[in-house]
C-alpha positions in Angstrom: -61.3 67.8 -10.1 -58.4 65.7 -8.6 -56.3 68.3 -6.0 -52.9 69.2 -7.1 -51.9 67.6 -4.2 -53.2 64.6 -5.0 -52.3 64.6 -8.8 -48.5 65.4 -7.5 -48.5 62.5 -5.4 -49.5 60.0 -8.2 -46.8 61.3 -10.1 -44.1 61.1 -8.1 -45.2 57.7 -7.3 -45.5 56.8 -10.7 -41.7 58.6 -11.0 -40.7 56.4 -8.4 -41.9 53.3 -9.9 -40.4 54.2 -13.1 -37.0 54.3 -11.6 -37.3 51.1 -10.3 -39.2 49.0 -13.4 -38.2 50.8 -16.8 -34.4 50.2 -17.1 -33.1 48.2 -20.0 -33.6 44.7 -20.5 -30.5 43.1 -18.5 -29.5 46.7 -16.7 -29.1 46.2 -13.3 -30.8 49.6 -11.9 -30.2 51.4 -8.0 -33.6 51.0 -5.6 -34.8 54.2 -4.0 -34.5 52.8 -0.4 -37.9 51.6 0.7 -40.1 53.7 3.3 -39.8 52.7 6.8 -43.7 53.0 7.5 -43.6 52.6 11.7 -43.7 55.4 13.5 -39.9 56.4 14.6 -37.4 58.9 15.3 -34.9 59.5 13.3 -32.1 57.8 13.0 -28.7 57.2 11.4 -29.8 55.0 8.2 -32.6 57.7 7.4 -30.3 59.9 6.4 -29.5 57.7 3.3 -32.8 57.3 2.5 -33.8 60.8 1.6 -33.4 62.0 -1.9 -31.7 64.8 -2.3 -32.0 67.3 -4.4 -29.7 70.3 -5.9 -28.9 72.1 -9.1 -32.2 73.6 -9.8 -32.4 75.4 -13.3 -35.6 77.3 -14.9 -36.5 76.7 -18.6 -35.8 80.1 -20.6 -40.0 79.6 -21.4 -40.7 79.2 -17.9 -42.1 76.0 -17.9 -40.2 73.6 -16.6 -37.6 73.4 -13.8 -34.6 71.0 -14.4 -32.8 69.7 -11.3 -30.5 66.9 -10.4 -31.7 63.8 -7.7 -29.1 62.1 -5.6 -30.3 58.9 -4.2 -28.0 57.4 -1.6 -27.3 53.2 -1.5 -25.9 52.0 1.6 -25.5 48.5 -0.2 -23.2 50.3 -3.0 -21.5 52.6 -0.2 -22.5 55.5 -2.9 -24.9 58.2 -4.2 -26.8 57.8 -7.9 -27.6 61.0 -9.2 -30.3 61.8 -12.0 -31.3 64.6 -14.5 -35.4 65.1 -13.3 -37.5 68.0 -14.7 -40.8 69.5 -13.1 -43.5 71.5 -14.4 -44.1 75.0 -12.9 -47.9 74.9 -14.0 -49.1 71.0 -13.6 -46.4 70.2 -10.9 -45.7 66.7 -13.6 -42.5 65.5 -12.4 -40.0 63.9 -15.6 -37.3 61.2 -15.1 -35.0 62.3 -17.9 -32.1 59.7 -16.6 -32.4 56.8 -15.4 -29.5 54.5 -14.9 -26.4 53.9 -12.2 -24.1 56.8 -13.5 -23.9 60.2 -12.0 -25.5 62.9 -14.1 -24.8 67.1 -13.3 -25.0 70.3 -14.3 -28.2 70.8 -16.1 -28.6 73.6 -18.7 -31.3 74.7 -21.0 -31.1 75.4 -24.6 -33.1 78.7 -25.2 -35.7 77.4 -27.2 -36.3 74.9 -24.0 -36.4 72.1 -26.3 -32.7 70.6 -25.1 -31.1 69.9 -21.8 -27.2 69.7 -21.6 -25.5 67.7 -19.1 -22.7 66.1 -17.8 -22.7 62.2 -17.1 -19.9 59.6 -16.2 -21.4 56.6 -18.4 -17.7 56.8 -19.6 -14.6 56.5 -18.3 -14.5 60.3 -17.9 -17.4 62.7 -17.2 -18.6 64.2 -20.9 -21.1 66.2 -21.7 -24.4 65.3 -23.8 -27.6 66.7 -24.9 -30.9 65.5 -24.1 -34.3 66.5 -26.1 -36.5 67.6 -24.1 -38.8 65.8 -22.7 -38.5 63.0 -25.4 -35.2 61.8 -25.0 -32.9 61.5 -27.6 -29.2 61.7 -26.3 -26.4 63.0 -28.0 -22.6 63.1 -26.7 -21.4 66.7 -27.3 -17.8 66.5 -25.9 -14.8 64.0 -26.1 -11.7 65.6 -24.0 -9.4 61.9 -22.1 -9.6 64.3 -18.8 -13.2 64.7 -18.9 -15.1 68.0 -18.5 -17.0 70.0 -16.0 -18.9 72.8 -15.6 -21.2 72.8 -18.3 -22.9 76.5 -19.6 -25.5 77.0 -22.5 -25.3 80.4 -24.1 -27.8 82.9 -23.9 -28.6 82.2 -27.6 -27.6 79.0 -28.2 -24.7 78.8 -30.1 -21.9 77.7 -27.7 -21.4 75.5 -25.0 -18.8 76.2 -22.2 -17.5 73.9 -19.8 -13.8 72.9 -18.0 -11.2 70.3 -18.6 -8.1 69.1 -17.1 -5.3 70.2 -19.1 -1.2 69.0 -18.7 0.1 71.9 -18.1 3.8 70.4 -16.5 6.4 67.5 -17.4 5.8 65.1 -14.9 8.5 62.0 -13.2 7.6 59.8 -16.5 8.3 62.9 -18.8 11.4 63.9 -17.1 12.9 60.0 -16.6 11.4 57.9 -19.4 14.0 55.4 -18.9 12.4 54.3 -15.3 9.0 53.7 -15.8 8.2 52.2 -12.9 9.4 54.9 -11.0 6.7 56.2 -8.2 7.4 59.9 -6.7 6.0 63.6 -7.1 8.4 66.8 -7.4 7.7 69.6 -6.6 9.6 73.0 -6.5 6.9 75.0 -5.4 3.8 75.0 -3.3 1.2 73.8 -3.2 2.1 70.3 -3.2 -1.3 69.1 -2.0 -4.9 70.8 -2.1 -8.4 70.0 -0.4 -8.2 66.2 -1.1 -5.7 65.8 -3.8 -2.1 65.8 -5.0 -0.7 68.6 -6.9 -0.9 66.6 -10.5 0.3 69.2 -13.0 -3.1 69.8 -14.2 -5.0 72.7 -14.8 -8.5 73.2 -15.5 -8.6 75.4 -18.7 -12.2 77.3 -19.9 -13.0 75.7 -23.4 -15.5 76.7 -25.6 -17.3 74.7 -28.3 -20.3 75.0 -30.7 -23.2 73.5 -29.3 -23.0 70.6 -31.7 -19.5 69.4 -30.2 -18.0 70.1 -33.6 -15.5 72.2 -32.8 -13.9 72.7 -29.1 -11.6 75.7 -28.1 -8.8 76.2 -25.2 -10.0 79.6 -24.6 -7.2 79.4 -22.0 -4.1 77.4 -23.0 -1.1 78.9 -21.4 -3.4 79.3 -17.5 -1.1 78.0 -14.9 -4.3 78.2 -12.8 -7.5 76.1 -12.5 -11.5 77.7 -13.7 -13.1 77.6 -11.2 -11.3 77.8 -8.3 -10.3 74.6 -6.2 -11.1 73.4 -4.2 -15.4 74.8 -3.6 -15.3 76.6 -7.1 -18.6 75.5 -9.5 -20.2 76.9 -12.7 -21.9 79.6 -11.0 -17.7 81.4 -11.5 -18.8 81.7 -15.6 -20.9 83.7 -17.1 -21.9 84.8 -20.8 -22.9 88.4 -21.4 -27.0 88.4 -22.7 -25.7 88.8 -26.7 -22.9 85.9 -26.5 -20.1 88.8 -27.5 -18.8 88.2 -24.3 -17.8 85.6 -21.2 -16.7 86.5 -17.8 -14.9 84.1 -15.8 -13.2 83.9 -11.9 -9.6 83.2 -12.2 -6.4 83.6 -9.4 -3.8 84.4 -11.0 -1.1 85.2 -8.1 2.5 83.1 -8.1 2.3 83.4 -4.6 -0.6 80.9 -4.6 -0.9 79.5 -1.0 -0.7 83.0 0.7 -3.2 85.1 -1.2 -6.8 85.3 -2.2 -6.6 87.7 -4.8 -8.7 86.3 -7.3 -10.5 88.3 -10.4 -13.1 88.5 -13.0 -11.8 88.0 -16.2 -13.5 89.1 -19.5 -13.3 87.2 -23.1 -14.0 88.9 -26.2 -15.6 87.0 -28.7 -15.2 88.3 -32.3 -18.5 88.7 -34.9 -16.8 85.9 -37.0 -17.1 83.0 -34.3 -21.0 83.7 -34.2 -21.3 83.6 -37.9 -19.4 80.2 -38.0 -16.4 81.3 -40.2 -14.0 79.1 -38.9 -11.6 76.7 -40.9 -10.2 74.0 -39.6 -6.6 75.5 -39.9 -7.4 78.1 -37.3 -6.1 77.0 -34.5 -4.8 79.8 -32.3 -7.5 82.1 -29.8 -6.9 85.2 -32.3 -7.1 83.0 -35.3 -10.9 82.1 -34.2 -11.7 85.4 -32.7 -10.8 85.3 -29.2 -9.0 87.5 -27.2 -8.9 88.0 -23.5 -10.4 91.5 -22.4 -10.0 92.9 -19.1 -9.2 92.2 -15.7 -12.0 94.0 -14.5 -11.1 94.0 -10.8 -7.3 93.6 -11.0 -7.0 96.9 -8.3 -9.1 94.2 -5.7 -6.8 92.3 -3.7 -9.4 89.9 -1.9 -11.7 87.3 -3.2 -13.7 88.3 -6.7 -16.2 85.6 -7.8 -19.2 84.8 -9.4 -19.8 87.1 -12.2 -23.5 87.7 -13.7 -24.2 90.1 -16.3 -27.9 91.9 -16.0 -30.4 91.1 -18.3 -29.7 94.4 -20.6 -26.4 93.7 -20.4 -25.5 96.7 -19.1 -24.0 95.4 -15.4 -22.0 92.6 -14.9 -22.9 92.1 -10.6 -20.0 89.6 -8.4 -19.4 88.6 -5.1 -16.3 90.4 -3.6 -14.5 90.2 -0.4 -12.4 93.6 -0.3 -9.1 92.5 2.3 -6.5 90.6 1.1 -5.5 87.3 2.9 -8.9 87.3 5.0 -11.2 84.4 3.1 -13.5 85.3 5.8 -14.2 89.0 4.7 -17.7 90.3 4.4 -19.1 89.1 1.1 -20.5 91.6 -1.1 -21.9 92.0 -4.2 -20.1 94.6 -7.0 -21.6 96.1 -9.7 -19.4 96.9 -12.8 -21.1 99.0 -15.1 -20.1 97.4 -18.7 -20.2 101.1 -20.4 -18.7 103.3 -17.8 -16.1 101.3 -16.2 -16.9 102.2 -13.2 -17.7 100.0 -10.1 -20.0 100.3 -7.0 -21.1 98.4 -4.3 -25.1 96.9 -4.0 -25.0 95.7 -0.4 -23.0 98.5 1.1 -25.7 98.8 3.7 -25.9 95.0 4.4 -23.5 93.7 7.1 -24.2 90.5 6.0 -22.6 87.4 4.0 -24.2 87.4 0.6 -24.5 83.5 -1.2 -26.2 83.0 -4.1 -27.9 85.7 -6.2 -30.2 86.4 -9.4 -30.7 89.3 -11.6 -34.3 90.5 -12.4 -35.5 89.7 -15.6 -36.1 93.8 -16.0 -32.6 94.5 -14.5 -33.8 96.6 -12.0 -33.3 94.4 -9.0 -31.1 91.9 -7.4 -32.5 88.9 -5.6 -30.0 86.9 -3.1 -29.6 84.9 -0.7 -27.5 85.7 2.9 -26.6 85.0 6.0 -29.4 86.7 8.6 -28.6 86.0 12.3 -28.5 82.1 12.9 -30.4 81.4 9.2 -30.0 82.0 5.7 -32.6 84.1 4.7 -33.9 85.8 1.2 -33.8 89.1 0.1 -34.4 92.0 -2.3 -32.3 94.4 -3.5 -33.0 97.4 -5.8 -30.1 98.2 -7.3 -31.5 102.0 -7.5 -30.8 103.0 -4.3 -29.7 100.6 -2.9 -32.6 99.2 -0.6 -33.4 95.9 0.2 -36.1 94.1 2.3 -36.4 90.3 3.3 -38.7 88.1 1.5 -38.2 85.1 4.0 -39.5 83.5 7.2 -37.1 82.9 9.9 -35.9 79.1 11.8 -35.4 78.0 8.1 -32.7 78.2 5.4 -33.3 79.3 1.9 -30.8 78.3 -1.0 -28.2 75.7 -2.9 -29.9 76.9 -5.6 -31.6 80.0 -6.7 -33.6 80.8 -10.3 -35.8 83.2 -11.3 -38.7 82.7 -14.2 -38.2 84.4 -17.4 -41.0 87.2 -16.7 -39.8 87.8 -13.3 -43.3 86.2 -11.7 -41.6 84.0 -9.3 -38.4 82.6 -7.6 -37.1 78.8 -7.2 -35.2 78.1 -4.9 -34.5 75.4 -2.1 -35.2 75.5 1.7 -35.5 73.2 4.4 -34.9 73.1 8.2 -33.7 70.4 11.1 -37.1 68.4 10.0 -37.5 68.8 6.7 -34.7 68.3 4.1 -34.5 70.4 1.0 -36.9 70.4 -1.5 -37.7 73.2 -4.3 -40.1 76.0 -3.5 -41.6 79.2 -5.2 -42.4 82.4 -4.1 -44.6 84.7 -5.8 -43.4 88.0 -6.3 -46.7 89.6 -6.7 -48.6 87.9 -3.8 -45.2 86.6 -1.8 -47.5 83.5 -1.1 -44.9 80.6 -1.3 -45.4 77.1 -2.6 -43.4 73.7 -2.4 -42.8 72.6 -5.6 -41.6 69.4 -4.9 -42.2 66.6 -2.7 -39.5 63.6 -2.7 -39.1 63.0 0.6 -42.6 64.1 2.0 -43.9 60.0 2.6 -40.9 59.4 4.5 -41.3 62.0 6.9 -45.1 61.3 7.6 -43.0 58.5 9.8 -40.1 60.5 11.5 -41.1 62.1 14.5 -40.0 65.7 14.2 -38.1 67.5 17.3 -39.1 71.2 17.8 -36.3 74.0 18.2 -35.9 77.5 19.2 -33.6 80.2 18.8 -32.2 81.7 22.2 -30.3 84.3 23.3 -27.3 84.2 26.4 -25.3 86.9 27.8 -21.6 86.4 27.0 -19.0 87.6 29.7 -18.2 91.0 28.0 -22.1 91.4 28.3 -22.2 90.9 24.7 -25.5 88.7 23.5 -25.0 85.4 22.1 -27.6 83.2 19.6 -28.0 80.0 20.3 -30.3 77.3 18.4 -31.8 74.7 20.9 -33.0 71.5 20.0 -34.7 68.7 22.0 -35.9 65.3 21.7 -39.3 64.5 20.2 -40.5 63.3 23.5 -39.4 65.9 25.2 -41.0 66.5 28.9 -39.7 69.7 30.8 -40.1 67.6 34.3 -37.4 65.0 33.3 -33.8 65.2 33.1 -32.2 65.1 29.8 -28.0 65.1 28.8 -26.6 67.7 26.5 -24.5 68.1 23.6 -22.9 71.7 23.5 -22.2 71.5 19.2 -18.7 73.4 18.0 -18.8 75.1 15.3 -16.3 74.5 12.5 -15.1 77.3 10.4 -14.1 79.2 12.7 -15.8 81.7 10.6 -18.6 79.5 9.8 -22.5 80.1 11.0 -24.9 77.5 12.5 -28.5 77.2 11.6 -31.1 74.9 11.7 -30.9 73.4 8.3 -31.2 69.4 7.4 -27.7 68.7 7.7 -26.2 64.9 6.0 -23.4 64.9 9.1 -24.0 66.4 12.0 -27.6 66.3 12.3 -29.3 68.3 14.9 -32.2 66.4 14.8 -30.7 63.2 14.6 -28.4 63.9 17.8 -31.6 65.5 19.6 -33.2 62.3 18.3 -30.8 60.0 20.5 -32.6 61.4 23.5 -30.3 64.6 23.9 -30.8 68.4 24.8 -29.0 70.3 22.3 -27.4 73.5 22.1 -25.8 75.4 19.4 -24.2 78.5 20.0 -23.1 81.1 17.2 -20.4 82.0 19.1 -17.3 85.2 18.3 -16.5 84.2 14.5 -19.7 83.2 13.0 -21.1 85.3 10.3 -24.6 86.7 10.1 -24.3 89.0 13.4 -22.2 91.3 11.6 -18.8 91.7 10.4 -17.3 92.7 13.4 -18.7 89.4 15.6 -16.9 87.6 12.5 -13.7 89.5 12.9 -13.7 88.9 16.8 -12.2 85.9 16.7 -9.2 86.2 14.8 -5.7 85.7 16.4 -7.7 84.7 19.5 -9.2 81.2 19.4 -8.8 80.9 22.7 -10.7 83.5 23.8 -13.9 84.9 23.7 -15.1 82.4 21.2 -14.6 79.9 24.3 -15.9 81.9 26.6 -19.2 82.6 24.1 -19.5 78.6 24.1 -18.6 78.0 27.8 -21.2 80.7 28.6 -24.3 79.5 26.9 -23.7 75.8 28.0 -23.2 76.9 31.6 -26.9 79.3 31.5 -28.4 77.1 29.8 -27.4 74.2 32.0 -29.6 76.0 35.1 -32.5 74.4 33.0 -34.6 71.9 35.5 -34.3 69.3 32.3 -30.9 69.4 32.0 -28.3 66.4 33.5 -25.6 68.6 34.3 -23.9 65.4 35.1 -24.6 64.3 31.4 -22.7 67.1 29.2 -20.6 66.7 26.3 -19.4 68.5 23.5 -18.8 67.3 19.8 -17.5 69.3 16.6 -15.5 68.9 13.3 -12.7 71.1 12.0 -12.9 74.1 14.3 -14.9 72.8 16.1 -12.8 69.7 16.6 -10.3 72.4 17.7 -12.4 73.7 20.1 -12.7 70.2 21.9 -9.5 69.8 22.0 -9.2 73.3 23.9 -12.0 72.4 26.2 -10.9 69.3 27.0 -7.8 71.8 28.5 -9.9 73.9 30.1 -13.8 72.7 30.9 -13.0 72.7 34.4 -15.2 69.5 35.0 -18.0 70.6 32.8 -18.1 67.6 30.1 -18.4 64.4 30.6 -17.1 63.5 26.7 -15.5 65.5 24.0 -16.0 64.1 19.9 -12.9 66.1 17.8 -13.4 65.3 13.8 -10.4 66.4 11.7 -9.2 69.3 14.7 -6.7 71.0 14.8 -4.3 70.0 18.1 -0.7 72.1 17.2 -1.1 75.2 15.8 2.8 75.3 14.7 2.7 72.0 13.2 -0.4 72.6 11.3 1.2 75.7 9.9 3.9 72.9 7.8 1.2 70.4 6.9 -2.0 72.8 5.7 -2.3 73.8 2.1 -3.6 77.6 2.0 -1.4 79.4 4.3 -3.1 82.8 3.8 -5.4 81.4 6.6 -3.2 80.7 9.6 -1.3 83.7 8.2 -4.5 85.9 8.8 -5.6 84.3 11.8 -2.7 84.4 13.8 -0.6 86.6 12.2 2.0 85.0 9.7 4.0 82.7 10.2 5.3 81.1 13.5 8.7 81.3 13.3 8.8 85.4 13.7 8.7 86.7 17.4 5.8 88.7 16.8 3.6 86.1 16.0 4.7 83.3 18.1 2.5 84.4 21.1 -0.6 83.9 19.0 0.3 80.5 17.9 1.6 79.1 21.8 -1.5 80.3 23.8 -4.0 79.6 21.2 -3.1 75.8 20.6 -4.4 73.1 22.2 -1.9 71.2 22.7 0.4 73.6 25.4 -2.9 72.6 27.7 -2.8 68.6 27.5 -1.5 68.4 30.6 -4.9 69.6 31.8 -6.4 66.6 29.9 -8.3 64.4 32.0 -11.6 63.6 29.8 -12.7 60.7 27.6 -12.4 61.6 24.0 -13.3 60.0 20.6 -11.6 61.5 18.0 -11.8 60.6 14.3 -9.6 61.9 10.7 -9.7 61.2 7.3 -6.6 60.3 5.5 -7.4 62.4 2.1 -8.2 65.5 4.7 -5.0 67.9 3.3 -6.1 70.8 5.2 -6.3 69.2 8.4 -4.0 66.3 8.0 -5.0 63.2 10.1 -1.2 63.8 11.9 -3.7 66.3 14.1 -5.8 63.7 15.4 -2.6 60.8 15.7 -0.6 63.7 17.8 -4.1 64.1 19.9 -4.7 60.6 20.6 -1.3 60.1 21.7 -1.3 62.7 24.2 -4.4 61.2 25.3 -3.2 57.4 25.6 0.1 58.7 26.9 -1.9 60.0 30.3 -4.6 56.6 30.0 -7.7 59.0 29.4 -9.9 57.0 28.1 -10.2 57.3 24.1 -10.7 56.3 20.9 -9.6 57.1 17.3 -11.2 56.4 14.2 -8.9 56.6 11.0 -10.8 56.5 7.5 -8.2 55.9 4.3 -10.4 56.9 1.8 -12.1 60.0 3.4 -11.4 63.7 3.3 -11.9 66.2 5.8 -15.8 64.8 5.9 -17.0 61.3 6.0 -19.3 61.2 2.9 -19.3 57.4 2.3 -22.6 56.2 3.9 -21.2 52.8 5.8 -18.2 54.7 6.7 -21.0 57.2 8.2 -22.7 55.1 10.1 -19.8 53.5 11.7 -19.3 56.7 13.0 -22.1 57.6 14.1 -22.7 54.3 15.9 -19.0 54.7 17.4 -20.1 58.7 19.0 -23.5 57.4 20.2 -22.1 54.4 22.2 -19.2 56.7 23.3 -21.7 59.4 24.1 -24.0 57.2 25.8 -21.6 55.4 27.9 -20.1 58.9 30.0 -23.6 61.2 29.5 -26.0 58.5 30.4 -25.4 56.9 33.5 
């Protein structure tokens, strides 16, 4: 009998030469970028040639798992993504789309027969219907904004998804006698968000029969966007198991920019809507049934999100961060008990950051995944008593994505490390024997040397323990001498771990013939709350010293160049480099800064959701009692300590850490003739996603890098 191994190959191969050979006559269609079949490291143009995969979604028979593939085109400057489905039992791998549109959001019909999706074949993203696994496509939505989020209902009678809705008269409305007229007003902030301009448009939560026949505002007067901007997804809406009710995540404070109150909303939906009594004159939510419930959490004044009702629909579980103003709160998961009313906490013993989670098909546990000291690990929880135990190996990350078979039997979910980039898995819950379930990318690695790693701890200065990751180059040889890159952390509340990472690489820089190090310094989660919580209002601090610390012990290695050391981060961890570069004292050779912060005070007028600098260093900057934390923490009182090359590079789209941050530090570089560069993208945000505009950059640190670290 031909191994499954063997069988699965053919049919991806098969897969891939179907993507390549089966388009329609005339159609131009993408080329999965071709295998580099010498022996290499890794390097910058790899990283667009993995496929990459994301949205995993089980078949209510438990057959099938439906996932989208994005295949990257340096040529187009772009990423194709497809709708592909995979067998649980014969691993056979289906191309369900096939074309150069985007496709997103899978969802299964419960008779497994249909897939919904969303696809932008149009001029705006609309949602359509797929049988399954023949084919036939039908176009299920038709709003001129285009939708989002797409939901199947537990029985199959609705549909839910988003759309932009006009919720403001805009300059044209106001002034229709000057139509050429180009300006935005604004009485109120935010003006900007994440990567866009304040546009008068909301995302509303409509419903609609699963046809398309009939589509419903279930919110038409929300001055507030479902889900959330700017990270917010479908995974904030949920139907209850017998479709007589939807739960969604919605912030509905005026004072926008300075809280994170958000809640869990519930919609009522009448007998009459599920037995299709509806004429077209009903127009209004109560005409049609609707009405909104409660605001289950509206006595919460952090973050509520992510609501998922149990199985027996007698729970609806959500992730919860209880402080208001701190995004960076513990995240826990709630359970509200649907009959009762009353509420209690799951992971009350679990000083952790919770992700993604799934219900038991039985109801009787919790499966998630969290943050676990440097890695994102899996876990059990019984929601019983409250116990939990890890299902995971360590030095790899489990998750973007998570799904459970209907009879409870096994879990999908994704996982990768610095080698290996994600790919779907299973883990039997009766054996806990795990599987890979699928295998793009495995042909291309068979050719990429892979770097080995470690997890380390340092001693801090308070006597505190630090966890670093270490990675080194794939020819590594403990009796030469190697540079180092000491890696920032962004965040600040951010963790680092050793997954496959599309920017800053770990094996990619180790790959470049460099040592490095990666500390989890004060302010990353999975070490507990309190480590988190340590670095508020003092980013100078002991954050700098944890970082400082771990490069200078781990410098006493006989391998390292101690006359070869840089340091490189993004976001906070441009910050960071802009601090050091005030106060390395002759360690670094080099600093990278993406997107930094450089003036604290300035920031403060330019950033979009002010509950953070209002949390992290107090309010604002203008009252005495906060001003301290805002003049010793920022980089830019110390530039007269400046005295080491930089590269420093900004998006222009990047409205939370406007590219003003980077122009103010490359003038204060250029002003004392350090040596340094800046890279401006126009059409970037706060990352560099574009893969030329990638590799530019990359190209640009490496020869900047190399020059001052490799003499």
């Amino acid at each position: 009998m031909m191994s499954n191994k063997i069988a699965l190959g053919l049919t991806l191969l098969f897969s891939l030469f179907f993507l390549n050979s089966c388009a329609k006559k005339g159609e131009k269609i993408y080329k999965v970028p071709e295998i580099n079949k010498n022996l290499h490291t890794l390097n910058s143009q790899d990283l667009f040639s993995f496929q990459r995969i994301s949205e995993p979604r089980v078949s209510p028979d438990g057959k099938w798992v439906a996932f989208i593939v994005a295949t990257p085109s340096i040529e187009d400057n772009k990423s194709y993504t497809d709708l592909w489905a995979i067998s649980l039992e014969t691993k056979e791998l289906i191309q369900l789309t096939n074309d150069k549109y985007s496709e997103s959001n899978p969802t299964w019909s419960p008779d497994s027969k249909k897939l919904a999706y969303i696809s932008n074949k149009e001029k705006t993203p609309q949602a359509y219907i797929i049988d399954f696994p023949k084919g036939g496509i039908k176009k299920v939505s038709y709003h001129k904004n285009g939708v989002a989020n797409l939901q199947w209902s537990p029985k199959g009678n609705f549909i839910t998804y988003t759309s932009d809705v006009k919720m403001k008269e805009g300059v044209l409305d106001l002034y229709p006698e000057y139509p050429k007229a180009d300006v935005r007003i604004y009485d109120s902030l935010p003006v900007r968000h994440w990567d866009e301009w304040e546009d008068n448009l909301y995302n509303h939560l409509f419903i609609s029969f699963a046809d398309g026949s009939r589509s419903l505002d279930l919110t038409p007067d929300a001055m507030y966007d479902i889900p959330m901007k700017p990270y917010g997804g479908r995974e904030e809406i949920a139907f209850s198991p017998d479709e007589s009710e939807l739960a969604f995540t919605a912030k509905f404070d005026s004072d926008y920019v300075n809280s994170t109150n958000s809640d869990i909303i519930q919609v009522h939906l009448s007998s009459s809507i599920h037995k299709g009594d509806i004429s077209s004159k009903k127009e209004s939510m109560k005409d049609l049934g609707f009405s909104l419930g409660d605001n289950i959490t509206s006595n919460m004044m952090g973050y509520d999100k992510d609501p998922l009702y149990s199985p027996d629909g007698q729970w609806l579980a959500f992730k919860s961060q209880e402080r208001a103003g701190f995004e960076s709160d513990r995240v826990r998961i709630m359970l509200y008990n649907r009959q009762s009313k009353e509420m209690h906490e799951l992971t009350k013993n679990f000083d952790q950051w919770v992700d993604e989670f799934v219900w038991s098909p039985d109801s009787k546990m919790i499966y998630l995944t969290a943050t676990d000291s440097g890695s994102y690990g899996l876990f059990q929880f019984n929601i019983v008593d409250n116990s939990y135990k890890r299902l995971s190996q360590r030095n790899w990350d489990y998750g973007q994505g998570l799904e459970i078979t209907p009879d409870g039997s096994k879990l999908i979910y994704g996982k990768q490390n610095v080698n290996n980039p994600l790919e779907l898995y299973t883990l039997d819950l009766g054996t806990l024997k795990e599987s890979q379930l699928t295998h793009f990318n495995d042909e291309r690695l068979k050719y990429i040397e892979p770097i080995k790693y470690e997890s380390r701890w340092f001693n801090a200065l308070d006597g505190q323990k630090v966890q670093a990751w270490v990675f080194y180059p794939p020819d590594f040889d403990s009796t030469k001498k190697y540079p180092m890159i000491t890696f920032l952390q962004g965040g600040p509340q951010s963790m680092t771990s050793p997954n496959f990472h599309y920017r800053w690489n770990f094996s990619l820089f180790a790959s470049q013939g460099y040592v490095v190090i990666a500390s989890n310094r004060r302010g990353s989660p999975g070490f507990g709350q309190a480590w988190v919580d340590a670095i508020s209002k003092d980013w100078g601090g002991k954050a700098m010293d944890d970082i400082l610390a771990c490069t200078d012990q781990f410098s006493e290695m006989p391998f390292i160049n101690k006359e070869g050391r840089c340091a490189i981060g993004a976001s906070a961890g441009g910050y960071a480099a802009f601090w050091l570069e005030g106060h390395h004292q002759g360690r670094f050779k080099a600093f990278v800064a993406h997107c930094g912060v450089f003036d604290l005070i300035s920031d403060y007028g330019s950033t979009e959701e002010l509950w953070f600098p209002n949390w992290e260093y107090g309010g604002p900057y203008w009252k005495p009692e906060n001003r301290q934390n805002y003049e010793k923490n920022s980089p830019h009182n110390y530039v007269q300590n400046w005295d080491t090359p930089i590269l420093i590079s900004t998006g222009e789209y990047d409205f939370r850490l406007p590219y003003t941050q980077s122009l103010e530090a490359f003038t204060a570089a250029q002003v004392q003739h350090i040596p340094s560069e800046i890279l401006i993208y126009p059409n970037e945000t706060h990352f560099i996603t574009k893969p030329q505009d990638y590799l530019v950059w990359f190209d640009k640190v490496m020869k900047f890098l190399d020059k001052y670290c490799k003499k």
